[in-house]
VOGU-3710 file (C-alpha; in Angstrom, 3 decimals, decimal comma):
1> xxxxxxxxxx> -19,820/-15,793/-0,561  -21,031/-14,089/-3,718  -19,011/-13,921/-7,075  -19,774/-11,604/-9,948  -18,269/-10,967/-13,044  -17,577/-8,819/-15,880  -16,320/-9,081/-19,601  -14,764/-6,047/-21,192  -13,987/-6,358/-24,658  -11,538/-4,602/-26,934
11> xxxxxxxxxx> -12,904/-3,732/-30,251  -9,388/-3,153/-31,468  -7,554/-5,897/-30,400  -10,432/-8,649/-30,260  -9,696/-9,337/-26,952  -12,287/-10,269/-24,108  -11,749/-10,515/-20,410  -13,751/-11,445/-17,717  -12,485/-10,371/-13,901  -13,944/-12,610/-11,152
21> xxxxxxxxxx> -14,823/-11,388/-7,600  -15,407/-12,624/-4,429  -17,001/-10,621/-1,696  -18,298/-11,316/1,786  -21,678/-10,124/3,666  -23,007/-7,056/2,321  -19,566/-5,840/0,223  -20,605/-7,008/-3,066  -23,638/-4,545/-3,163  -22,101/-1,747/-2,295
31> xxxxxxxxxx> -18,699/-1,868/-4,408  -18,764/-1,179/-7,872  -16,121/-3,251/-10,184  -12,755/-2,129/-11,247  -12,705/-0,712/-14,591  -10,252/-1,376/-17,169  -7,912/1,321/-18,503  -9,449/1,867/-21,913  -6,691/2,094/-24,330  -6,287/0,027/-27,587
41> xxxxxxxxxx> -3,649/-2,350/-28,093  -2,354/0,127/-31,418  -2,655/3,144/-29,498  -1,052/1,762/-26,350  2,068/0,592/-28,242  2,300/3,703/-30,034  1,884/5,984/-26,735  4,532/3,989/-24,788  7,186/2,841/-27,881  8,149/0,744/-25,123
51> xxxxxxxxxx> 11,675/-0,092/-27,009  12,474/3,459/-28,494  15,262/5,378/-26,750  13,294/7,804/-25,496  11,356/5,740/-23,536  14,348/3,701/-22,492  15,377/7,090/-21,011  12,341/7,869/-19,349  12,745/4,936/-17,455  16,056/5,208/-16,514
61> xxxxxxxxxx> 15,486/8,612/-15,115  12,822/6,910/-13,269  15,009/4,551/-11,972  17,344/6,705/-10,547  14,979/8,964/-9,097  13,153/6,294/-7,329  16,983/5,427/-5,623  17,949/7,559/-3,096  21,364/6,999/-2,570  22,856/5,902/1,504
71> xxxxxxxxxx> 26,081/8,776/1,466  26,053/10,900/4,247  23,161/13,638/4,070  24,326/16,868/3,077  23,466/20,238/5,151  19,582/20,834/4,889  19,253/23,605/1,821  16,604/26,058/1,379  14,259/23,238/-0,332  14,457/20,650/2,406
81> xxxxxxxxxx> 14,160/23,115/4,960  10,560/24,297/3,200  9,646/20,792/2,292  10,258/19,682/6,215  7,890/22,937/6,942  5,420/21,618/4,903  5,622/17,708/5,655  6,722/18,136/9,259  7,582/15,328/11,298  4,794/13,183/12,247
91> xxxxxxxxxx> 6,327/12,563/15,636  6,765/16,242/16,445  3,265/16,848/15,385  1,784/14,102/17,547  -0,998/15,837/19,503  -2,556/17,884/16,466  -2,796/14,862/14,859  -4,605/13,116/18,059  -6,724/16,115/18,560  -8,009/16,182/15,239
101> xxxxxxxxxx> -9,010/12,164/15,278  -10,904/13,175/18,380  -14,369/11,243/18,647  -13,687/9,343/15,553  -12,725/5,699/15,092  -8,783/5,583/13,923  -8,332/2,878/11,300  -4,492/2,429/10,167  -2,884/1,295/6,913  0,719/0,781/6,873
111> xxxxxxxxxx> 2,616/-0,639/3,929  5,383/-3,462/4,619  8,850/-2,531/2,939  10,739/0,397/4,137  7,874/1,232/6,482  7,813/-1,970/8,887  10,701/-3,035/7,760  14,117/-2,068/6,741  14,977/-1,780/2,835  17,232/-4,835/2,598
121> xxxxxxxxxx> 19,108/-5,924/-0,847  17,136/-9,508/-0,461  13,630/-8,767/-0,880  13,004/-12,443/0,906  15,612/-11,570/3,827  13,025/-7,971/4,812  11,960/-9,158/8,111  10,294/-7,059/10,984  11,984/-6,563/13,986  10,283/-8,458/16,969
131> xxxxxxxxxx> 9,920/-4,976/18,809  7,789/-3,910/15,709  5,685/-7,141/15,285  4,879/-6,437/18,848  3,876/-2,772/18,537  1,721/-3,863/15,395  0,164/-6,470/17,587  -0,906/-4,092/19,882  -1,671/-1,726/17,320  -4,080/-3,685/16,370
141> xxxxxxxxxx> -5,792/-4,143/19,755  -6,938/-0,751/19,848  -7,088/0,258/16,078  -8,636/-1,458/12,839  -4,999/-2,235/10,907  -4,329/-3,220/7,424  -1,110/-4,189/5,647  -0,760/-2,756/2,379  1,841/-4,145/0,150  2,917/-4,772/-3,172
151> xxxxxxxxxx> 4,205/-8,118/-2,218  1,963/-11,267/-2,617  -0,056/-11,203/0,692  0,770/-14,756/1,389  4,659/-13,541/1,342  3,262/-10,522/3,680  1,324/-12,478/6,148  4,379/-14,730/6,305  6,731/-11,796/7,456  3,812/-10,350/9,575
161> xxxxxxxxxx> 2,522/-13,200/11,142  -0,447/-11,425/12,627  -3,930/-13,092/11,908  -5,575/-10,468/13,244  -5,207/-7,780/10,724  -6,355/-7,177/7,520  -3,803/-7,802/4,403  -4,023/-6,319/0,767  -1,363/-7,473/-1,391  -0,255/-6,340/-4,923
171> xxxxxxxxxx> -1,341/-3,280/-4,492  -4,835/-4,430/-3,344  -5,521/-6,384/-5,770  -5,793/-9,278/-3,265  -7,662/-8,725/0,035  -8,690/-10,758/3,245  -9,703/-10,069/6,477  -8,926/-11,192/9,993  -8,409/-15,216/10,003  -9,384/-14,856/14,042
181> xxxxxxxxxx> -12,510/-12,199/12,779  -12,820/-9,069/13,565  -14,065/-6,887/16,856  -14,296/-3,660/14,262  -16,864/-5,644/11,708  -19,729/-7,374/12,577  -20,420/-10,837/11,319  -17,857/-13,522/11,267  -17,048/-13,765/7,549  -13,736/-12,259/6,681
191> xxxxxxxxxx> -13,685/-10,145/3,598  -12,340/-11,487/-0,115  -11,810/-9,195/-2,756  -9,499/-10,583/-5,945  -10,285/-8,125/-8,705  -7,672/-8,973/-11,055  -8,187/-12,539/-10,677  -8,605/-13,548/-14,446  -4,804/-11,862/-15,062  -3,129/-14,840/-12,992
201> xxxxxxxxxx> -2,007/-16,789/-15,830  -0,731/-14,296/-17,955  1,181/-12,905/-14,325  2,503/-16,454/-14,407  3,390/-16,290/-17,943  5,419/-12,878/-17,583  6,912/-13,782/-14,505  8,462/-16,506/-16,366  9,695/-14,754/-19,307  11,070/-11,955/-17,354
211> xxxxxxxxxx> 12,880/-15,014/-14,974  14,580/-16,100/-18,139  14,952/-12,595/-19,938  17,224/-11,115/-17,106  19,578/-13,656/-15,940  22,130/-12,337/-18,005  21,918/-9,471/-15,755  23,607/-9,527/-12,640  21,996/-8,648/-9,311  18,468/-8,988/-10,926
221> xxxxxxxxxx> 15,891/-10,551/-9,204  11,956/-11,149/-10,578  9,303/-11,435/-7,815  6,336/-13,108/-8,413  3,650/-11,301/-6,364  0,144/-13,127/-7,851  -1,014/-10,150/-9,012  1,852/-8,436/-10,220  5,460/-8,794/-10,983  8,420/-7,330/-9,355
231> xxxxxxxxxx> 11,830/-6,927/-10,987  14,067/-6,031/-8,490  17,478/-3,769/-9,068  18,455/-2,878/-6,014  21,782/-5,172/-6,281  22,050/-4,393/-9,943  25,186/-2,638/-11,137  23,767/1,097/-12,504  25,728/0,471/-15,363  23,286/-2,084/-16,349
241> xxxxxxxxxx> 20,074/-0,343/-15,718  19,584/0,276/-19,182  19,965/-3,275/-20,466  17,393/-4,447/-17,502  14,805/-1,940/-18,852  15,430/-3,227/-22,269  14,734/-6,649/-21,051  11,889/-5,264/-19,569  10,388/-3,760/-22,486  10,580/-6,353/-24,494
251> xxxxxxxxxx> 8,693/-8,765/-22,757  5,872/-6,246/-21,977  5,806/-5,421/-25,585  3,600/-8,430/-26,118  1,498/-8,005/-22,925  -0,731/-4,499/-23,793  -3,154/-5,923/-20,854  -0,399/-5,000/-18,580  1,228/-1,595/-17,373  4,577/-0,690/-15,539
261> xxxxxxxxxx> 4,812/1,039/-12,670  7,915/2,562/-10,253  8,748/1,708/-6,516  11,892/2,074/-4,830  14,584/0,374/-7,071  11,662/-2,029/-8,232  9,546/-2,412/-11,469  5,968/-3,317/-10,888  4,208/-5,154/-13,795  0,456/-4,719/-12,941
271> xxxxxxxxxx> -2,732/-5,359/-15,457  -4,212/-2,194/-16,584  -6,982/-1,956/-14,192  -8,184/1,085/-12,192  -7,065/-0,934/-9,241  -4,128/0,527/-6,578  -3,410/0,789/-3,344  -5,927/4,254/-3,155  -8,801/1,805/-4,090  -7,975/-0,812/-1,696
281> xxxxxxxxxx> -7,977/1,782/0,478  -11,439/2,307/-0,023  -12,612/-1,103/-0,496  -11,470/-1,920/3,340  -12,970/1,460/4,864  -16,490/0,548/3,077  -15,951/-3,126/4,701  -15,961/-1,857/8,033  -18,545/-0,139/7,507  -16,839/3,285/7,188
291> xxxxxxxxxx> -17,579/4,208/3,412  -19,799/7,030/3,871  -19,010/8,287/8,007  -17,531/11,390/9,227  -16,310/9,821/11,986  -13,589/8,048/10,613  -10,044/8,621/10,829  -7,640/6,548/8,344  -4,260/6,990/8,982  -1,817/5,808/6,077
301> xxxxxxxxxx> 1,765/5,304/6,548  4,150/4,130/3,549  7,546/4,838/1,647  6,643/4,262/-2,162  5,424/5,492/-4,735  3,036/3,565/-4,833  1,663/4,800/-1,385  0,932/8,102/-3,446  -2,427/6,565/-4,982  -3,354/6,067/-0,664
311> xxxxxxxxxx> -1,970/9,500/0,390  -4,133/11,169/-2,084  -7,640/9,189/-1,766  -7,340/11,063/1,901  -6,560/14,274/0,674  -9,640/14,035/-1,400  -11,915/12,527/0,778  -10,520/15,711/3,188  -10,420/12,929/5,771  -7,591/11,474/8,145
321> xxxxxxxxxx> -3,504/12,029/6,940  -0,596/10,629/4,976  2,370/9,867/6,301  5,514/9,497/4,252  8,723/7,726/5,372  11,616/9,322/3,485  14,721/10,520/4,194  14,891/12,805/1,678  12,145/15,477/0,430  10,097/14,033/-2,026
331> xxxxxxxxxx> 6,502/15,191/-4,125  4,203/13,648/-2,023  0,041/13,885/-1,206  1,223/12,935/2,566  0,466/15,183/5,171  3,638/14,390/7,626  6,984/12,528/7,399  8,983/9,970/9,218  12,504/9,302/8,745  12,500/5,797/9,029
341> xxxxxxxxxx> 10,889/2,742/9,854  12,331/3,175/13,653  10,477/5,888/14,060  7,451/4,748/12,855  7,239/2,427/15,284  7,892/5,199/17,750  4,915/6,744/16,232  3,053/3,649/16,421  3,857/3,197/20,014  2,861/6,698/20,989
351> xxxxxxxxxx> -0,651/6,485/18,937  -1,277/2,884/21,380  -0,271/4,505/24,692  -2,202/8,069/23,777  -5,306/4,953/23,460  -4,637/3,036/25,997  -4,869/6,667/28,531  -7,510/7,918/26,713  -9,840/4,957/27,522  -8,448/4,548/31,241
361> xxxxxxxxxx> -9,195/8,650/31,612  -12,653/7,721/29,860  -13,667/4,514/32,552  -12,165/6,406/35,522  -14,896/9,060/34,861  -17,839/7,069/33,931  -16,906/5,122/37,662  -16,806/8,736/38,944  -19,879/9,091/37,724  -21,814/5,979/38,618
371> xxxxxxxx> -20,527/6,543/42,321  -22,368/10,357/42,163  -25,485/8,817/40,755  -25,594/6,227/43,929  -24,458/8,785/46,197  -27,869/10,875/45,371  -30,698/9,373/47,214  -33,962/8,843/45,437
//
């Protein structure tokens, strides 16, 4: 294992950071360190006036438009009729997607919440179905897979239970391999990658204001993901949105090193790194060996977001698809849609049997053709 570091230093502010990493076999080499966002602490508080009204209602608006609500659908209008044109259903567009991945090596990224599992008011209680743990597990037996999550990965893994896939939690910022190894990557050393590693204890220290900040709000709940923080509003009266993002604010407004993000009815507290979920992305294609081939085919397939930064790394590398799960039309980089996480694992299920055919059609003809080779005397 090989660790290298870095120290950035802000002339304004005085401040200097290191970020550690850890990277297996021939990673570290090839993949360059995250850079820091570089914005001064006075600048930075002046851009974001994180307690001015304005920005209060920026967030707000945020909030609400990251929270679909669960009434009845409406009749499909113009829009949703043109946005399902243009993000058609992955399911229903099955064998174009197959045919393009033809004679290239599928490798699949699916994020956890909303995608493998159901959104659930208790982010602890969001447990896979054992139908889905199955699919994933064979999934996997055909497919290079990765879990990419916000969540800590040790929270992930614990829901997943899988040791044979990759896992990149908080958004990537914290990445292993296979516990059991890997048939897709040669070697036996499973790939480490922590590149935010010198923000833990200020994580820990945030986590802990924000724990004590918000209990006078109702319904709140503060995640500690390693890497990042999640504050949680899903069971928060809307009512009291605003005062959360107040509480919010003020604790960040002594923490310029760190940035807020939006999920689904979740804040994301993440250091200001040019580190996401696109990156990781990236990271785990170039440790399989995949960084520079043409004959790759990523898949992606999340809900948030934060899945955006993922959906549009394979629009630009012109290589593989998105696929968003939504209800409900959305701006996305994704190439396709699914409804719901019941039909991604219909999805999933139909990409292992289309496999599993392909490489019985493939052995029945090389045996076809070993038999005609015999047949012909010498």
């Amino acid at each position: 294992m090989t660790k290298r570091n870095m120290v950035v230093s802000d002339a304004n502010s005085g401040f200097d950071m290191a970020i550690s990493m850890a990277v297996s076999g021939s990673c570290v080499a090839a993949q360059r360190p995250p850079a820091y966002i570089t914005i001064s602490k006075k600048k930075l508080l002046q851009n974001l006036d994180i307690n001015s009204s304005a920005r209060i209602n920026t967030w707000l608006d945020s909030m609400r438009a990251s929270s679909p609500t669960h009434m009845k659908a409406p009749p499909l209008s113009d829009d949703q009729v043109s946005w399902n044109m243009r993000r058609p259903s992955a399911l229903d567009m099955f064998e174009q997607i197959t045919s393009a991945s033809k004679g290239k090596q599928i490798v699949m990224f699916l994020d956890y919440d909303g995608t493998l599992s159901p959104i659930v008011d208790d982010p602890d209680r969001a447990f896979m179905s054992k139908a889905m743990r199955a699919t994933v597990r064979e999934l996997a037996r055909y497919f290079p897979t990765a879990i990419v999550s916000g969540r800590c990965r040790d929270k992930v893994y614990s829901f997943v239970r899988l040791a044979e896939l990759y896992y990149a939690g908080s958004h990537g910022m914290d990445i292993k391999g296979p516990s059991k190894g890997s048939r897709y990557k040669k070697g036996t050393k499973a790939v480490l990658f922590q590149p935010a590693s010198e923000f833990l204890p200020m994580i820990d220290e945030v986590y802990k204001a924000l724990s004590e900040v918000t209990k006078s709000t109702p319904g709140a709940l503060v995640e500690n993901n390693k890497f990042c923080v999640s504050v949680h509003f899903r069971c928060v009266d809307e009512k009291k949105w605003s005062e959360l993002a107040k509480q919010v604010g003020s604790v960040l407004e002594g923490y310029p090193n760190l940035r807020l993000t939006q999920g689904r009815k979740v804040l994301e507290i993440r250091p200001t790194i040019k580190w996401d979920k696109g990156k990781a992305l990236e990271f785990l294609l170039e440790s399989l060996g995949y960084s520079n081939c043409t004959d790759v085919f990523p898949i992606y397939i999340g809900d948030d977001r934060t899945d955006e930064d993922a959906f549009k790394v394979l629009r630009e590398r012109d290589q593989g698809f998105g696929i968003l799960v939504s209800k409900t039309p959305k701006d996305t980089n994704a190439s396709y849609s699914l409804q719901e996480p019941s039909e991604v694992m219909t999805f999933l299920r139909r990409l292992v049997d289309w496999k599993r055919m392909s490489l019985r059609r493939f052995l029945r003809m090389r045996r076809r053709l070993e038999e005609i080779k015999m047949s012909i005397p010498n």
